[in-house]
C-alpha positions as CSV (number, residue, x, y, z in Angstrom):
1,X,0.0,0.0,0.0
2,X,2.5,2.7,0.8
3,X,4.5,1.3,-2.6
4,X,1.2,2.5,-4.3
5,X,0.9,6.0,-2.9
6,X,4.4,6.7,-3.5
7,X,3.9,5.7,-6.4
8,X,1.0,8.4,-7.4
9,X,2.5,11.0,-5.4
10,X,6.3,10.6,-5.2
11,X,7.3,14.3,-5.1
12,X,6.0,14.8,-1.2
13,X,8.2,12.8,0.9
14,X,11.2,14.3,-1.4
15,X,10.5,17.4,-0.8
16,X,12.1,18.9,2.5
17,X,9.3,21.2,3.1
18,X,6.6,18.8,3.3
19,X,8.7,17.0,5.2
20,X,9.1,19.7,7.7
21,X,5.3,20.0,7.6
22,X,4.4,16.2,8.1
23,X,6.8,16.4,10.8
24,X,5.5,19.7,12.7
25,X,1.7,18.9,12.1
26,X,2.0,15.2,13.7
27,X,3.6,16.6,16.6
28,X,0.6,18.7,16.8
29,X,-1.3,16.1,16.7
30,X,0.6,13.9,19.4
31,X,1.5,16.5,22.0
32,X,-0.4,20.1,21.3
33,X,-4.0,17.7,21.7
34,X,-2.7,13.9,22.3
35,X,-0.9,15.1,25.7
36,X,-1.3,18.8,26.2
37,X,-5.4,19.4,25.2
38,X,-6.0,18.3,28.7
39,X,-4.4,21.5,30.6
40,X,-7.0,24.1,29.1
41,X,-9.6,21.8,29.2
42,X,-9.1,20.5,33.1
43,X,-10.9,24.0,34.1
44,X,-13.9,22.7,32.1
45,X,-14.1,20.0,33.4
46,X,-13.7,20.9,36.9
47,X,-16.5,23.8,36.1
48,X,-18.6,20.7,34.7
49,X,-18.1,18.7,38.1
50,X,-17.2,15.5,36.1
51,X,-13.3,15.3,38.3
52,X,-12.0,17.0,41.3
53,X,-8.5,18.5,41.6
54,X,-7.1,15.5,42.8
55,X,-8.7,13.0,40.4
56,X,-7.5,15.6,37.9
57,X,-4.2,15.3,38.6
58,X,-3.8,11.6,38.5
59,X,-5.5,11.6,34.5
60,X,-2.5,13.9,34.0
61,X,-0.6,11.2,35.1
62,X,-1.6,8.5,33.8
63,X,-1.1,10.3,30.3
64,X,2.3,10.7,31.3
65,X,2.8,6.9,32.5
66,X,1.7,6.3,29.2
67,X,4.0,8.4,27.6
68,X,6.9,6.8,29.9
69,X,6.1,3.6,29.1
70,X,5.8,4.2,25.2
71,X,9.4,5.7,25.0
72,X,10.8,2.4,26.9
73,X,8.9,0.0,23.9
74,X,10.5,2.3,21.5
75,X,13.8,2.0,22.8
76,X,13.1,-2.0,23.0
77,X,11.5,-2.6,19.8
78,X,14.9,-2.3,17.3
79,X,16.7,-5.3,19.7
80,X,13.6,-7.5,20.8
81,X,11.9,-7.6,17.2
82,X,14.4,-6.6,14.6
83,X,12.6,-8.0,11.6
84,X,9.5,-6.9,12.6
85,X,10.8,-3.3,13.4
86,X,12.1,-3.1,9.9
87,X,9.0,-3.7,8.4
88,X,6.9,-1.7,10.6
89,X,9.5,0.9,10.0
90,X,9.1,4.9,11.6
91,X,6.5,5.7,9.2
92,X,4.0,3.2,10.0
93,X,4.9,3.4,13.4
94,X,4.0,7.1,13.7
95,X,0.8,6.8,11.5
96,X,-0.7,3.8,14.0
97,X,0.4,6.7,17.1
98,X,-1.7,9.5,15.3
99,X,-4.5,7.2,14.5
100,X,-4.8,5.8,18.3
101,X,-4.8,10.0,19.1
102,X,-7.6,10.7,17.0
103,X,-9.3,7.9,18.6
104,X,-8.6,8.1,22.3
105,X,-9.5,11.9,21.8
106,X,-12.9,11.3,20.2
107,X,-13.7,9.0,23.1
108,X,-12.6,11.5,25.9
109,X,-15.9,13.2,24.5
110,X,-17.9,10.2,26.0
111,X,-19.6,10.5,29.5
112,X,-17.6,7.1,30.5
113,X,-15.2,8.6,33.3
114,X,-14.4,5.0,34.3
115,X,-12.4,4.4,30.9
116,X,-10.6,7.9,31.0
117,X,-7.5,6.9,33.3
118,X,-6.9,4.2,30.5
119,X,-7.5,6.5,27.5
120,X,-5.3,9.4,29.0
121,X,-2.6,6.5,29.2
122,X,-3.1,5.1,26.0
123,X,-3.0,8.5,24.4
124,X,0.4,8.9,26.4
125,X,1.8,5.7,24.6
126,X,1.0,6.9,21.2
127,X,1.8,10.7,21.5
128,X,5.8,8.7,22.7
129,X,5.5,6.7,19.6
130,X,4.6,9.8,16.7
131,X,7.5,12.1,19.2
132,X,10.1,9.2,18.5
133,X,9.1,8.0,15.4
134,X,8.7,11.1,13.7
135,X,11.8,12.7,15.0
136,X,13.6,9.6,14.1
137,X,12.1,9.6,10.6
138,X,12.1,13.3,9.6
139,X,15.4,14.3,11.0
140,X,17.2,11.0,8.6
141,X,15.1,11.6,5.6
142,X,16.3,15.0,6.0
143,X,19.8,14.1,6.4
144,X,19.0,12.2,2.8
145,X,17.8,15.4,1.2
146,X,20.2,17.5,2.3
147,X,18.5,19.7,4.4
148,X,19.8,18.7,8.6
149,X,19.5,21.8,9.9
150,X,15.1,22.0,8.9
151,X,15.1,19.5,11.9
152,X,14.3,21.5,14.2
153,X,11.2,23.2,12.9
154,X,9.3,20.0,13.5
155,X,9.6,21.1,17.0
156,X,7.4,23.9,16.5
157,X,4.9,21.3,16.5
158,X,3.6,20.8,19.7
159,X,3.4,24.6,19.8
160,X,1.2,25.0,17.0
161,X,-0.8,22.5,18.7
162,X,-0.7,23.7,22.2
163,X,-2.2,27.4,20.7
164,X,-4.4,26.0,18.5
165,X,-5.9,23.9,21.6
166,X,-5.7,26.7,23.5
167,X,-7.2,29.8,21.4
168,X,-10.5,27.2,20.7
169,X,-10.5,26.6,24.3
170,X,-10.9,30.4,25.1
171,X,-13.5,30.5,22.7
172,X,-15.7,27.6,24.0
173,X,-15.3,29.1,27.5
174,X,-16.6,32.8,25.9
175,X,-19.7,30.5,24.0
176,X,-20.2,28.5,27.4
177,X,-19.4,24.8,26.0
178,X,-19.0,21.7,28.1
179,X,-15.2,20.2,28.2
180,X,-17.1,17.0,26.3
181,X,-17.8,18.9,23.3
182,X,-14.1,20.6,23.7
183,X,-12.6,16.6,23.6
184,X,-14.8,16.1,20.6
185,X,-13.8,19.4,18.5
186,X,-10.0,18.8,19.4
187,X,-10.9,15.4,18.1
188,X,-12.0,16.9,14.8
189,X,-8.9,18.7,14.4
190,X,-6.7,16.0,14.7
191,X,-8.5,14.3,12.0
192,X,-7.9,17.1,9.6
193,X,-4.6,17.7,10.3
194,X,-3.4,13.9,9.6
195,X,-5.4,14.8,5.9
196,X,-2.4,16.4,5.5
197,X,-0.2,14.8,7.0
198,X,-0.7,11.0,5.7
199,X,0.7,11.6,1.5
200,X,3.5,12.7,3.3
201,X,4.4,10.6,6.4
202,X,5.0,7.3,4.5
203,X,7.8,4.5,3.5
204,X,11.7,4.4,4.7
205,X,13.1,7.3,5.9
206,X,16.4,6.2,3.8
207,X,17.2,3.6,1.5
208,X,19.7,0.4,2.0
209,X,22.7,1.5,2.1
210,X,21.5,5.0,2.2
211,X,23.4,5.5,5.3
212,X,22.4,8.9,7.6
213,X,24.1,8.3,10.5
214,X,27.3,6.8,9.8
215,X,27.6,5.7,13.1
216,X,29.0,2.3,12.3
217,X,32.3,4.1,10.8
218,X,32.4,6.0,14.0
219,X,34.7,5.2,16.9
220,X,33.2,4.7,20.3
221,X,33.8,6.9,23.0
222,X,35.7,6.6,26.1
223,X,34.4,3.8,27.9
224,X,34.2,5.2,31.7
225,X,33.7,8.6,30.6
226,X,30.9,8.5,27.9
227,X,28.7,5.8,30.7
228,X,29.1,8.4,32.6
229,X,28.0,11.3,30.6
230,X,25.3,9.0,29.2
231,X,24.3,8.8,32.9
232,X,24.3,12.7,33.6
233,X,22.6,13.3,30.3
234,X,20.0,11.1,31.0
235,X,19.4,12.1,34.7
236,X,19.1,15.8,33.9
237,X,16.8,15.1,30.5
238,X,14.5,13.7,33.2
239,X,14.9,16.5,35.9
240,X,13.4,18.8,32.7
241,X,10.5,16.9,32.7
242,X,10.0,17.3,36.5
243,X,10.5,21.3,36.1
244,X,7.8,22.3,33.6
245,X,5.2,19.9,34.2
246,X,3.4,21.1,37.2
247,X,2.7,24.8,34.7
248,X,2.3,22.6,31.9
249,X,-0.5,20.4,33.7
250,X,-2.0,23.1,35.9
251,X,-1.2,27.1,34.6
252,X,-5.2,27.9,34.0
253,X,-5.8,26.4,37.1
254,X,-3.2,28.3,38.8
255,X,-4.2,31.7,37.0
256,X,-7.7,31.1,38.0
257,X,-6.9,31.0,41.5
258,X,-4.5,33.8,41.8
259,X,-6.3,36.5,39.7
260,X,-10.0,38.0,40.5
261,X,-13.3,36.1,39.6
262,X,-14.3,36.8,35.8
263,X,-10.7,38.1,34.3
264,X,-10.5,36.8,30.7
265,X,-6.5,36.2,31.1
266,X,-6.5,32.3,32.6
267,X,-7.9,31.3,29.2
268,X,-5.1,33.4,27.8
269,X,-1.7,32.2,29.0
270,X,-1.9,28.8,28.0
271,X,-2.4,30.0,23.9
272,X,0.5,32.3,24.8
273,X,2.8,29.5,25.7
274,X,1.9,27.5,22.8
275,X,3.2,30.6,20.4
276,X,6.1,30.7,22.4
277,X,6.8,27.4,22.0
278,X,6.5,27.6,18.2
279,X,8.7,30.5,18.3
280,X,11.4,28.7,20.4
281,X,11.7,26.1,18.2
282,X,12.0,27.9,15.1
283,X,15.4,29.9,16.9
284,X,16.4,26.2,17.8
285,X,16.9,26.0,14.2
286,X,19.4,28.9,13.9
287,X,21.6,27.2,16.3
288,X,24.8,26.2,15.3
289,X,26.1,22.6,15.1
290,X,29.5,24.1,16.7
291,X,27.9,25.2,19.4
292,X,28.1,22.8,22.4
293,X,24.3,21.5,23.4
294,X,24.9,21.3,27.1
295,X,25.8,24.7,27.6
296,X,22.4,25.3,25.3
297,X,20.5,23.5,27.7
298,X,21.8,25.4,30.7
299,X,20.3,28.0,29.0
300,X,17.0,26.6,28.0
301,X,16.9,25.1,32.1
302,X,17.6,28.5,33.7
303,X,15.1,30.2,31.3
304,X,12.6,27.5,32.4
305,X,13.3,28.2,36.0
306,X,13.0,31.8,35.9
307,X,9.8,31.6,34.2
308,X,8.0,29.6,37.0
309,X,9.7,31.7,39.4
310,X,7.9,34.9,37.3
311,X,4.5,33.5,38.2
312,X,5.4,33.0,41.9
313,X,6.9,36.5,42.4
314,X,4.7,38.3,40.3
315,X,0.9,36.7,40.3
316,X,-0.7,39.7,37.7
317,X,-2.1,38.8,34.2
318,X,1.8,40.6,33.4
319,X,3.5,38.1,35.5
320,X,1.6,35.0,34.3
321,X,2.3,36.4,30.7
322,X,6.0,36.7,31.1
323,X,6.2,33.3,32.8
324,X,4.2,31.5,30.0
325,X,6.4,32.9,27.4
326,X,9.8,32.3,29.4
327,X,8.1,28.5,30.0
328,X,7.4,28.2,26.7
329,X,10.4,29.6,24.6
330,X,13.0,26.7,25.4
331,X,10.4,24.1,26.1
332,X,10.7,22.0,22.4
333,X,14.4,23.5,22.3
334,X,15.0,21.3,25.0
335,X,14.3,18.1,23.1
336,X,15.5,19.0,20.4
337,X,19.2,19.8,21.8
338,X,18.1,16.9,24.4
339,X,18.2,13.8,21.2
340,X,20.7,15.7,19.5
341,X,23.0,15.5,22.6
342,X,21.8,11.5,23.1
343,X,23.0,10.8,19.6
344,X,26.3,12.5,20.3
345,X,27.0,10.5,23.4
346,X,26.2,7.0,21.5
347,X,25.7,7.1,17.7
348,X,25.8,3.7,17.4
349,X,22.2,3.1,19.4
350,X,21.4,6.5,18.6
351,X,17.6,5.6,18.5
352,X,17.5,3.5,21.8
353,X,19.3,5.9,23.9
354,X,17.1,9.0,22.5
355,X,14.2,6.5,23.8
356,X,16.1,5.5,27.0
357,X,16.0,10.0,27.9
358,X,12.6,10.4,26.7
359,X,11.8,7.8,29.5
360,X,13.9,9.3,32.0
361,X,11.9,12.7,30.6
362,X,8.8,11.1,31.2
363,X,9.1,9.5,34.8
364,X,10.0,13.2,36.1
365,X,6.8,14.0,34.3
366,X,5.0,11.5,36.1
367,X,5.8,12.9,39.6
368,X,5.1,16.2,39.0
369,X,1.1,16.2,39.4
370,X,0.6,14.0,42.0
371,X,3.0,15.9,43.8
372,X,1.2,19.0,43.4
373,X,-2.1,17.4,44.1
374,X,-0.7,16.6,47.3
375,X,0.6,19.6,48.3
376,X,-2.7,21.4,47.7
377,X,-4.9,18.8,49.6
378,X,-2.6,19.2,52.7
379,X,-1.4,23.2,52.4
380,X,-4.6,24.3,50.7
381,X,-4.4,25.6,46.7
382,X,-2.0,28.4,46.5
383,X,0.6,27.4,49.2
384,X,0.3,23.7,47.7
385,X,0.4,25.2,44.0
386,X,3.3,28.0,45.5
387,X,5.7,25.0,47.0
388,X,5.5,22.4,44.2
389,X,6.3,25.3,41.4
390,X,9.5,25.9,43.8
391,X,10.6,22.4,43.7
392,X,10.1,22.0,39.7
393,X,12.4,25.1,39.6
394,X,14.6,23.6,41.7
395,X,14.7,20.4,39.8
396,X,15.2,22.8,36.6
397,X,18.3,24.6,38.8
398,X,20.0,20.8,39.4
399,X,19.7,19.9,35.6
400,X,21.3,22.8,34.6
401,X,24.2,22.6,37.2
402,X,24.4,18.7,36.1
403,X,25.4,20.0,32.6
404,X,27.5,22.9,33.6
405,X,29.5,20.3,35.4
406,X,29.5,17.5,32.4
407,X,30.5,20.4,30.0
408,X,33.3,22.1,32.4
409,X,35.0,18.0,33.2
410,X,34.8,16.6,29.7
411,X,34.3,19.9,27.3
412,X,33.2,17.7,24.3
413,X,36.1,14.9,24.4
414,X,33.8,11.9,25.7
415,X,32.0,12.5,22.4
416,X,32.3,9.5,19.4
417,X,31.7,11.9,16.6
C-alpha cells in the first residue's frame, strides 16, 4: 500500500518542506491535543463537576505513565523484534500513534469517566510513539535530502498545537461549551490535520545502504567517561520533565486562582505558551552545530526556571504572561538539543538511547502532578500550588548545574563523533 501511494504521489516525501510540515503537524497532533489538550480543558471540566483536583491530577498522570512507558517500547522494539521493526519501519509506526490519538481523543468526549485513566494513558503511549518516530524519521530523511538543519522546525509542532488547543478553548469558554464537546472538536482537528499529514508521512526514511548516520564508521567513545556522561545526560533530561510539568498540567488552574473572579487572562496564558513554543523552536533551528548543546541546555533550564519563578513572584495577568512565554520559549528547544545530545553520546544506538532520555523525561513528568495534588490537599491551593512550582524550579536549577559540570570536566572529548 505505501508502494502505491508513492507511487502516485512521489514528489512529497522528497521534498524537504513537506517533510518539515508532516513532521511539525503530527507533533501537533501527538503533543499540542494527544498530551497537552487536557491543561485548558481541566478548568472545564472541573467547572462541569465531572473530576475533582485530585482525580484531575492523576489523569494527567496516567497520560504521562503512558508516555513513559511508550518511550521504553521504543527503545526496546529495534533489539527485541528486529525484523518486525524493519517492516513496521518509523512511518507506519508514527501513523498507528496518530491514529490511536484521533481515537482516544474522540472518546474523551464520552460521558464514560471509568475508561478515562486508561484513555489518557493510551493517548500517552501513542503521543511517545509519533514524538520518537517522527523525530527519528524526519530528522534521517532530512539528512538524505540534504537539508539537517530544517530538523528543528518539526519542534514547533507541539506549539502549534498547544495554541491551537488553546485559542479554541478560550472560545468555548466565551460561548459556554461543556469540556465533552471541547474533547470532541480537538478530536475533529486531529483528523484534519493527519489529511495532510498521511501523503507525506510514509515508506523508509532512507534507502539500503542509504546511510544517515554513519555511526557504524564512527569510533566509540571513552568507555568510563561516555557511561558516565550518558548517565548525567540522562538524569538531567529527566529533571526537565520534572521542572515544567506542574505549569504545563495546571497554569489555568493556577491563574484562576491567583487572579479576580471573571478576568479573561486564565484562558489566555496557556495560547500564549503554545506561540512561544513555536517560536522557540523555530530559533532552535538557527543554532549552530558548533555550538556545544549542554551549555544550550543550561540556558533553556535557567530560562525555564525563571519563568515559574515569574508567576510565583509576580501573580498579575503581566507576570503570568511573562512566565508563559519564558516557559514556553526553550520548552521544544530542550528536546531537540536533548536527542541531539543523546545521539552524540552514542551514535551507534542513537535511537534507543534517544528513547532511554525520553523515558527518563517522562518518569519526572509523572511525579510532578501528584506531587502538586498533594501539596494542595494538605497546604490548601495556592501554598500547595506555590511550593510544588518551587521544587520544579529547583529540579530545573540541578539539571542545569548537572550539565554545567558534564560540560566544564569533559568539554566535548567523551564524544564519538
Amino acid at each position: 500500500m505505501d508502494h502505491a501511494i508513492e507511487t502516485t504521489r512521489p514528489a512529497l516525501r522528497d521534498q524537504p518542506r513537506a517533510v518539515v510540515l508532516a513532521g511539525l503537524l503530527s507533533l501537533a497532533v501527538a503533543m499540542g491535543v494527544g498530551r497537552f489538550a487536557f491543561t485548558p480543558l481541566l478548568p472545564m471540566m472541573l467547572a462541569d463537576g465531572v473530576v475533582t483536583l485530585g482525580q484531575g491530577s492523576w489523569l494527567a498522570t496516567a497520560n504521562y505513565i503512558g508516555y513513559l512507558l511508550g518511550a521504553l517500547a521504543c527503545m526496546a522494539l529495534p533489539w527485541v523484534a528486529a525484523g518486525w521493526y524493519v517492516r513496521w519501519h518509523p512511518a507506519r509506526l508514527a501513523r498507528a500513534g496518530l491514529v490511536a490519538t484521533v481515537v482516544l481523543t474522540l472518546a474523551m468526549a464520552l460521558p464514560l469517566s471509568g475508561t478515562w485513566p486508561t484513555l489518557r494513558f493510551a493517548a500517552g503511549v501513542a503521543s511517545a510513539f509519533v514524538l520518537l518516530n517522527v523525530a527519528s524519521w524526519c530528522m534521517v530523511r532530512l539528512t538524505v535530502l540534504g537539508q539537517p538543519a530544517l530538523g528543528a522546525l518539526i519542534f514547533c509542532g507541539p506549539g502549534v498545537g498547544i495554541a491551537l488547543t488553546g485559542f479554541m478553548t478560550s472560545a468555548m469558554v466565551a460561548a459556554h461549551w461543556r469540556a465533552a464537546a471541547g474533547w470532541a472538536a480537538f478530536g475533529v482537528l486531529a483528523v484534519l490535520l493527519c489529511v495532510v499529514i498521511w501523503p507525506i508521512l510514509q515508506g523508509p526514511a532512507a534507502a539500503p545502504g542509504q546511510a544517515a548516520h554513519g555511526a557504524a564508521a564512527r569510533a566509540p567513545a571513552p568507555p568510563a567517561a561516555s557511561a558516565l556522561a550518558r548517565a548525567q545526560h540522562a538524569l538531567a533530561y529527566g529533571l526537565s520533565g520534572l521542572g515544567y510539568i506542574v505549569t504545563a498540567t495546571f497554569l489555568p488552574v493556577i491563574a484562576r486562582g491567583a487572579l479576580p473572579a471573571g478576568s479573561v487572562w486564565p484562558d489566555l496564558f496557556w495560547p500564549i505558551f503554545g506561540v512561544s513554543v513555536a517560536v522557540g523552536a523555530a530559533l532552535s533551528s538557527r543554532a549552530s552545530a558548533a555550538w556545544d548543546r549542554r551549555w544550550l541546555l543550561v540556558g533553556c533550564y535557567v530560562m525555564q526556571a525563571l519563568g515559574i519563578a515569574a508567576g510565583l513572584w509576580w501573580p498579575t495577568p503581566a507576570g503570568f504572561a511573562l512566565g508563559s512565554v519564558l516557559l514556553g520559549l526553550p520548552f521544544t528547544a530542550i528536546t531537540f538539543f536533548g536527542l541531539q545530545e543523546a545521539r552524540r553520546l552514542w551514535p551507534a544506538s542513537a535511537d534507543s538511547f534517544a528513547s532511554l532520555v525520553t523515558a527518563m523525561y517522562g518518569l519526572g513528568q509523572i511525579i510532578g502532578p501528584p506531587m502538586a495534588a498533594a501539596l494542595v490537599a494538605s497546604g490548601g491551593e495556592a501554598a500547595g500550588f506555590s511550593r510544588a512550582l518551587s521544587l520544579a524550579a529547583g529540579a530545573l536549577v540541578a539539571g542545569a548545574g548537572i550539565y554545567v559540570g558534564a560540560a566544564v570536566r569533559w568539554g566535548r572529548r567523551e564524544t564519538a563523533i
